[in-house]
GUMAR-911414 format. One record per residue (C-alpha): x, y, z; residue in three letters. Coordinates in steps of 0.05 Angstrom, whole numbers, padded with zeros to 5 digits, always signed. Layout:
N
XYZALA;...
END
This chain:
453
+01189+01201+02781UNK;+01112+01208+02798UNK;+01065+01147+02822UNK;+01026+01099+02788UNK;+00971+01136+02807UNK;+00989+01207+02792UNK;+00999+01189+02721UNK;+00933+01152+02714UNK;+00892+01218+02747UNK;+00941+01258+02690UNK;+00917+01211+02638UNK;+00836+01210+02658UNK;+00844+01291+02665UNK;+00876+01289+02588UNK;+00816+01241+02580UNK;+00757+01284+02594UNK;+00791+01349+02573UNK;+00797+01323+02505UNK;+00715+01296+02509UNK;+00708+01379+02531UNK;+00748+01397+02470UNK;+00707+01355+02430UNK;+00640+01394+02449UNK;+00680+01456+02445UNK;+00673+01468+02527UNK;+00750+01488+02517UNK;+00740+01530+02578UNK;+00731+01482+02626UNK;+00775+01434+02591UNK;+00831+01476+02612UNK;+00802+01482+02685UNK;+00803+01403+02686UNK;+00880+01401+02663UNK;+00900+01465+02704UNK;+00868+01431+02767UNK;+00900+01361+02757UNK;+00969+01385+02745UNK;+00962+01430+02798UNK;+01002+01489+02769UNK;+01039+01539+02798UNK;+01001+01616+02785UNK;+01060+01638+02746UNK;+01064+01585+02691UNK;+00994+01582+02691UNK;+00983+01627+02626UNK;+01033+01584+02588UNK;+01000+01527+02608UNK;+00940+01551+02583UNK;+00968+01578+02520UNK;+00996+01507+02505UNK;+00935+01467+02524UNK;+00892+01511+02487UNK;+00941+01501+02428UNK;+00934+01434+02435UNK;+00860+01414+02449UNK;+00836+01461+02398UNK;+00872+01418+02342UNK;+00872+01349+02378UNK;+00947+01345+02380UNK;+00946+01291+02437UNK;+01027+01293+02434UNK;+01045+01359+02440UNK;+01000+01367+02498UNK;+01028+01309+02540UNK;+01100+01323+02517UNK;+01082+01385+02557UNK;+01064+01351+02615UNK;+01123+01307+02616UNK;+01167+01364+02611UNK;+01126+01420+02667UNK;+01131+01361+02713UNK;+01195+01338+02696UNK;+01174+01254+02690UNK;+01245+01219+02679UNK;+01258+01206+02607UNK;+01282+01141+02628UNK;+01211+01120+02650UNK;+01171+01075+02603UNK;+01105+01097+02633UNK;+01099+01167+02601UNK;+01111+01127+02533UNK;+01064+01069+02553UNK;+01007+01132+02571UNK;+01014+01159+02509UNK;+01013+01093+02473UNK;+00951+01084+02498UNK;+00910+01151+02489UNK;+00939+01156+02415UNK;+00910+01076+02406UNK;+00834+01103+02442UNK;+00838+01162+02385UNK;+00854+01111+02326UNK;+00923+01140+02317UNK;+00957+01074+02310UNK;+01023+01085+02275UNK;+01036+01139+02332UNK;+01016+01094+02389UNK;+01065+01031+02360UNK;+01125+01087+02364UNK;+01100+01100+02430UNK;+01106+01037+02459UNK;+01164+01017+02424UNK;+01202+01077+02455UNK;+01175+01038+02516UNK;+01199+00979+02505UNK;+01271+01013+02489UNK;+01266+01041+02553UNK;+01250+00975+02591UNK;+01309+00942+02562UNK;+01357+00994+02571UNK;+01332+00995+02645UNK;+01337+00920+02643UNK;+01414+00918+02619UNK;+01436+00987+02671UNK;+01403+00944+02726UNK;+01457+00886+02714UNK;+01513+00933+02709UNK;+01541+00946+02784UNK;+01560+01014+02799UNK;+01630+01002+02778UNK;+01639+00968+02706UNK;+01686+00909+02729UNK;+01738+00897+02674UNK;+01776+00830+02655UNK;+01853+00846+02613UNK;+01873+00799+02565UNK;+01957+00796+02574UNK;+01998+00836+02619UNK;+02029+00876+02561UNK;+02075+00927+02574UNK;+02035+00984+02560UNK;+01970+00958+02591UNK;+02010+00959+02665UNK;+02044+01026+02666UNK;+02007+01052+02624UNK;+01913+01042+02618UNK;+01915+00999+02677UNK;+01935+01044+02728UNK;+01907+01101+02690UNK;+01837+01066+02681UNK;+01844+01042+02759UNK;+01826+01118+02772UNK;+01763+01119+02750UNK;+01701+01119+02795UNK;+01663+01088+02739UNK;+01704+01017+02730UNK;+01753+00971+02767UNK;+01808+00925+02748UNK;+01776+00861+02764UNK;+01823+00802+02724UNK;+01882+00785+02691UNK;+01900+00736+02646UNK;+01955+00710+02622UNK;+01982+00651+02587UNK;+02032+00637+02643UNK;+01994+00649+02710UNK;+02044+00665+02755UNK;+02049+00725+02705UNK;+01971+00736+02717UNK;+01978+00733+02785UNK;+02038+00782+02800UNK;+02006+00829+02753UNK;+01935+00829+02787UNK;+01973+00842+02860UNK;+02006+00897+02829UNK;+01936+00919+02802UNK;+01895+00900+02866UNK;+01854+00857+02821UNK;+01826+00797+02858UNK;+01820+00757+02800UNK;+01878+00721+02765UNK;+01873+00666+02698UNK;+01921+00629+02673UNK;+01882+00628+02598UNK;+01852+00678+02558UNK;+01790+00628+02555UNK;+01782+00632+02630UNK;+01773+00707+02638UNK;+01724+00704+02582UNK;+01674+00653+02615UNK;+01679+00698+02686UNK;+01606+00715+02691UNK;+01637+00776+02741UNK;+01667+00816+02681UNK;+01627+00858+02644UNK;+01683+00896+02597UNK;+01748+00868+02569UNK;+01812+00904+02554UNK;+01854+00868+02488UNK;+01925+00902+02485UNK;+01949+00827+02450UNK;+01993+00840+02389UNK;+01954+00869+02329UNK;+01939+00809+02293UNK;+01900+00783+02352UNK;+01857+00848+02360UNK;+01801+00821+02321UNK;+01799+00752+02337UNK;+01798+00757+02416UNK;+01762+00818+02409UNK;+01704+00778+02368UNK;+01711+00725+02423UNK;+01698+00772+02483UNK;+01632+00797+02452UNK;+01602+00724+02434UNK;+01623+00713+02514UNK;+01575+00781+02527UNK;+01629+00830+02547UNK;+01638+00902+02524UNK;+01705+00918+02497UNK;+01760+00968+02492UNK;+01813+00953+02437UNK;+01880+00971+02424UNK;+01897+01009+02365UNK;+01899+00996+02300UNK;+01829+00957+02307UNK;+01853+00905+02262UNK;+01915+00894+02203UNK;+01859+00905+02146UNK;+01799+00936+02136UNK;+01762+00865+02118UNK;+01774+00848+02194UNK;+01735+00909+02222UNK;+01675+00893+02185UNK;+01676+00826+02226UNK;+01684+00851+02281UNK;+01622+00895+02263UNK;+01588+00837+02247UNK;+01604+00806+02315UNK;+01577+00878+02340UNK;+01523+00880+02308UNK;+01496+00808+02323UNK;+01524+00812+02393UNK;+01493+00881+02413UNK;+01557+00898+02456UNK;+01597+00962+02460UNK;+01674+00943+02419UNK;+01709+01012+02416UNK;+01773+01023+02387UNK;+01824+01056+02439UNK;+01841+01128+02408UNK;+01851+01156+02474UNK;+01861+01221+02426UNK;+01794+01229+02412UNK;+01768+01240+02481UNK;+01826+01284+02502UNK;+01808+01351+02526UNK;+01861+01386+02473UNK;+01835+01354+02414UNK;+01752+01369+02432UNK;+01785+01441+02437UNK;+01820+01431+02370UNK;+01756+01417+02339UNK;+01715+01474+02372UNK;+01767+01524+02344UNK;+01765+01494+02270UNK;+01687+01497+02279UNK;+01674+01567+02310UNK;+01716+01595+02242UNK;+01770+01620+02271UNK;+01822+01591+02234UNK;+01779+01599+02177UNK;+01784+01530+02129UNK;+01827+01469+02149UNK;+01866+01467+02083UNK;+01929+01435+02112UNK;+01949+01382+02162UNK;+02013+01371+02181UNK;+02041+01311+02237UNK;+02109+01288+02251UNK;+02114+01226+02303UNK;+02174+01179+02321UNK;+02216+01141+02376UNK;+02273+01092+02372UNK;+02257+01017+02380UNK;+02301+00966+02353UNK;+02291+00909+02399UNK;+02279+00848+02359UNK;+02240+00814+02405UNK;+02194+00880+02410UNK;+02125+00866+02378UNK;+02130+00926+02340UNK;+02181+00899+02306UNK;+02150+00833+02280UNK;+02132+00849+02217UNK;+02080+00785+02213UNK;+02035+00803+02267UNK;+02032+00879+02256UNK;+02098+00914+02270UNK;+02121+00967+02245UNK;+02111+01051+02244UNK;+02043+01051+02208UNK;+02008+01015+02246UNK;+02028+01030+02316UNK;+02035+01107+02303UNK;+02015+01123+02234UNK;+01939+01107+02264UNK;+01945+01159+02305UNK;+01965+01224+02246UNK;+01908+01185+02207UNK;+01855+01195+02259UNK;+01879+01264+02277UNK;+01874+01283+02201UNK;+01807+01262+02193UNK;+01794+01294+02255UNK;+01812+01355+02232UNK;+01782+01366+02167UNK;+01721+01320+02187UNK;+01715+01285+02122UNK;+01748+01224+02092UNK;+01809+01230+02040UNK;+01796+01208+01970UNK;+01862+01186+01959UNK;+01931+01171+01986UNK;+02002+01176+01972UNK;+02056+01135+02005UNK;+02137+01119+02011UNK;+02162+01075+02056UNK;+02228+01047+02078UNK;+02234+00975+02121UNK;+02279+00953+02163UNK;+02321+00893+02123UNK;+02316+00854+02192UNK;+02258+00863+02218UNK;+02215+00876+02148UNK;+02176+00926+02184UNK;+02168+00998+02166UNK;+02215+01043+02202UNK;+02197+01108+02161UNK;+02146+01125+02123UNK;+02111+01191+02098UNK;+02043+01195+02071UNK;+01998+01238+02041UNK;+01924+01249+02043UNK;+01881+01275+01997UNK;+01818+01305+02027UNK;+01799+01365+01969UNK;+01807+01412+01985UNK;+01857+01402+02030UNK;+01925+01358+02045UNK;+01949+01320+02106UNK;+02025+01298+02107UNK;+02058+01265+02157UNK;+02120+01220+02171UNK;+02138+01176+02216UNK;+02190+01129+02248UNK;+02208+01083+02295UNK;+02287+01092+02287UNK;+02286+01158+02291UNK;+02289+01224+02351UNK;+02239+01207+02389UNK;+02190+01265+02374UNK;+02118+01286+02357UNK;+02080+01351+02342UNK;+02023+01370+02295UNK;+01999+01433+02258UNK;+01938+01443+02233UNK;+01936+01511+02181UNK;+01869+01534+02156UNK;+01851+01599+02115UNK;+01860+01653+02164UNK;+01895+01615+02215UNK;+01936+01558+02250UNK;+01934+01507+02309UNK;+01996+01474+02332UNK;+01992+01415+02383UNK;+02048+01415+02422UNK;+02041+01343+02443UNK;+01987+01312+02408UNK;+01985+01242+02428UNK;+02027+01219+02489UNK;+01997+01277+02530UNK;+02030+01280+02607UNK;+01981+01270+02661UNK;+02015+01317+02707UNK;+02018+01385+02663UNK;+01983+01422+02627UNK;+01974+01420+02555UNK;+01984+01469+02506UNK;+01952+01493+02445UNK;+01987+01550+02399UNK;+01931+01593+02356UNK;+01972+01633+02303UNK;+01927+01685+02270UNK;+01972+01735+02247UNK;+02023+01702+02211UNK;+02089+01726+02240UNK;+02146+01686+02227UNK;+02173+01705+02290UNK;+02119+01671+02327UNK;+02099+01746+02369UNK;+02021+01740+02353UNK;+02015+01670+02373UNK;+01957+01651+02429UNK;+01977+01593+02474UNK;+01918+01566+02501UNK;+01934+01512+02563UNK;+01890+01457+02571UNK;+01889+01427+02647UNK;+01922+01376+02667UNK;+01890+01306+02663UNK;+01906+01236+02648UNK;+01880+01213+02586UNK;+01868+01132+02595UNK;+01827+01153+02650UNK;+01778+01192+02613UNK;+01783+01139+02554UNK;+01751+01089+02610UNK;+01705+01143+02635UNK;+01665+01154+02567UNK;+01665+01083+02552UNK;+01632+01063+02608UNK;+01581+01128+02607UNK;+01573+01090+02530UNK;+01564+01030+02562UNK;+01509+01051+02604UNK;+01471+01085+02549UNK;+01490+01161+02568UNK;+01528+01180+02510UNK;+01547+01151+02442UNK;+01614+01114+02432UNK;+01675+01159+02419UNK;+01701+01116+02368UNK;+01645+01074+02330UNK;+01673+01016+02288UNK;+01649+01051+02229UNK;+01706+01114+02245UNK;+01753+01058+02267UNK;+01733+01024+02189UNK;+01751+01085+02155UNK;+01819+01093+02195UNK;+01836+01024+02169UNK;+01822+01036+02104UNK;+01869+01092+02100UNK;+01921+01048+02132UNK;+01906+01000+02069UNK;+01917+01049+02021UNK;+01980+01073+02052UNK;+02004+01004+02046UNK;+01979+00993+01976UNK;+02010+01065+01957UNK;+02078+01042+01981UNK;+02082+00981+01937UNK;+02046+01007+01876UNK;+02084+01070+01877UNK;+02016+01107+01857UNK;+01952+01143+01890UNK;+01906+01092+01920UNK;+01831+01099+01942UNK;+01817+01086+02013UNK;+01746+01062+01992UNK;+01767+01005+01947UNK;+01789+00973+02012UNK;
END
């Protein structure tokens, strides 16, 4: 980043060069910007070429975008912006000076929010859940780029054996607690899914980030709250898909997108386990039990993944458990024209997943699509031939890596304005709304339309 002073003797040189230009001295214009910027011989002709571009028809912004870039001024410095704010105001060009400054200004506060964030993201867990300590936790306790900070619990003792386990200083015995800590900048919600959305809302009017257990919510009218508490909150609320960051499936989609399995036309996703533990969350049917919701998320987002659209419609049996109410199998199809996803899945069934993705001149199979082991590799099968004995398939190994761990990774690179979310609210709306109309398709026994939901 260059001195106060070296950008004002940049801007004065821009100054006079353009009062040259003016009188048509373009000459020495060029000698005043050449001399300032102190150019190296051999980009010398191409910074004439551009300058002369530029001063000959007054473009003020394509000649300092030059500058920024031949002496490589961070793009996270509001000074360039505030500069040109300024020599686009002296020349009456006032619509391009305001965008100027407000890039500026979005620079400042971006600055402003980084500088609060310590180099670790410190993260607060609501419940010691099952899954959150063997299986994010520990994975997310990897990463260079957060730390477990606190637990909380509704019994503390719980709280407090979990956070020694974790190495977390911090303990609560209330969810309330954790969310006044000043100390925690993100919060993890792996509560049962009819609490997703309310804690979830809570965390972000306390002014913490936060990472979500799928599904986001039990209906798609509880999403768009929580993108209203987004939106009004200005915090990052992501949706944990761990899928979608996964090394296999950013491969999955380069394949379908370089063509060589021509077009997605079909989808195909099996997914199951045995549970029938009535005191099991999953299998309480009134706060979100059941195989659509904990796993039939997952062959939703995959579809859409795939074919990179929305279905217009979808198709839907289910049978429930007479003890539990939940859904222990159910198959579904989508409708994405051209194209079909099916899929079925169980929780009282071989414990098993796979998925198959067949296009027009070719095939993908996912060996192990969503519980992915950290400790192997993972492997991709590219059929383009056809042969039903399976001797011109491609396996394609993707190395090993643990999943949760890259999950937290790009969350916090979100969090600190480097990338966009994986999962935006708005993919994690349109997820739902298929999960509606797989509900509403069971019980009517006909096609329903995601976006009526």
């Amino acid at each position: 980043m260059f001195v106060t002073e070296s950008r004002a003797a940049i801007a004065r040189a821009v100054e006079t060069a353009l009062e040259l230009e003016s009188q048509n001295r373009i000459g020495e214009a060029l000698d005043v910007l050449e001399s300032t910027l102190q150019l190296e011989p051999e980009s010398a002709e191409v910074a004439k070429q551009c300058a002369r571009l530029s001063l000959k028809i007054n473009e003020i912004r394509a000649f300092i975008n030059w500058c920024h870039e031949a002496l490589r001024i961070d793009e996270n410095d509001p000074e360039p912006h505030e500069m040109m704010g300024a020599l686009l105001a002296s020349k009456g060009r006032q619509a391009e000076a305001d965008e100027e400054f407000r890039l500026a200004a979005a620079v400042r506060e971006k600055l402003a929010r980084m500088s609060k964030l310590h180099d670790r993201l410190r993260w607060g867990v609501l419940s010691v859940s099952k899954f959150a300590m063997t299986k994010l936790l520990p994975s997310s306790a990897k990463s260079s780029a957060n730390q477990i900070t606190a637990i909380a619990s509704r019994d503390l003792a719980r709280a407090q054996e979990a956070a020694a386990q974790l190495g977390a200083p911090k303990a609560y015995g209330s969810y309330e607690e954790l969310l006044a800590d000043p100390d925690i900048d993100v919060i993890y919600n792996p509560l049962p899914n009819h609490l997703h959305v309310p804690w979830a809302i809570k965390a972000a009017e306390a002014g913490k980030h936060v990472l979500c257990e799928k599904p986001l919510g039990m209906k798609a009218s509880e999403v768009r709250d929580l993108m209203a508490a987004r939106d009004r909150t200005g915090k990052m609320i992501m949706e944990a898909f761990m899928v979608r960051t996964h090394p296999q499936w950013l491969r999955v989609r380069e394949i379908i997108r370089s063509g060589e399995i021509g077009d997605v036309r079909a989808f195909a996703g099996a997914f199951s386990y045995t549970n029938v533990d009535p005191n099991n969350v999953r299998n309480k049917a009134d706060i979100g039990g059941g195989a659509m919701y904990d796993i039939g998320c997952y062959c939703i987002t995959t579809a859409r993944w795939a074919f990179e659209r929305e279905p217009q419609r979808v198709a839907c049996v289910m049978e429930r458990d007479p003890a539990f109410g939940t859904d222990r199998l159910s198959s579904a199809m989508l409708d994405f024209s051209p194209g079909q996803a099916i899929f079925t899945i169980s929780t009282q069934i071989n414990p098993f997943q796979r998925t198959q993705i067949m296009g027009t001149k070719g095939r993908i199979e996912v060996e192990i699509p969503v519980n992915s082991l950290p400790d192997r590799p993972m492997r991709l099968h590219i059929d383009l031939g056809g042969a039903l004995d399976r001797s011109g398939i491609r396996t394609e190994e993707i190395p090993a890596c643990d999943q949760y761990t890259i999950q937290a990774d790009e969350l916090a690179r979100a969090i600190r304005g480097e990338r966009e979310v994986a999962v935006p609210l708005e993919d994690s709306l349109a997820n739902m709304q298929v999960i509606d109309a797989a509900f509403a398709a069971a019980e009517s026994g006909r096609w329903e339309e995601p976006s009526r939901f």
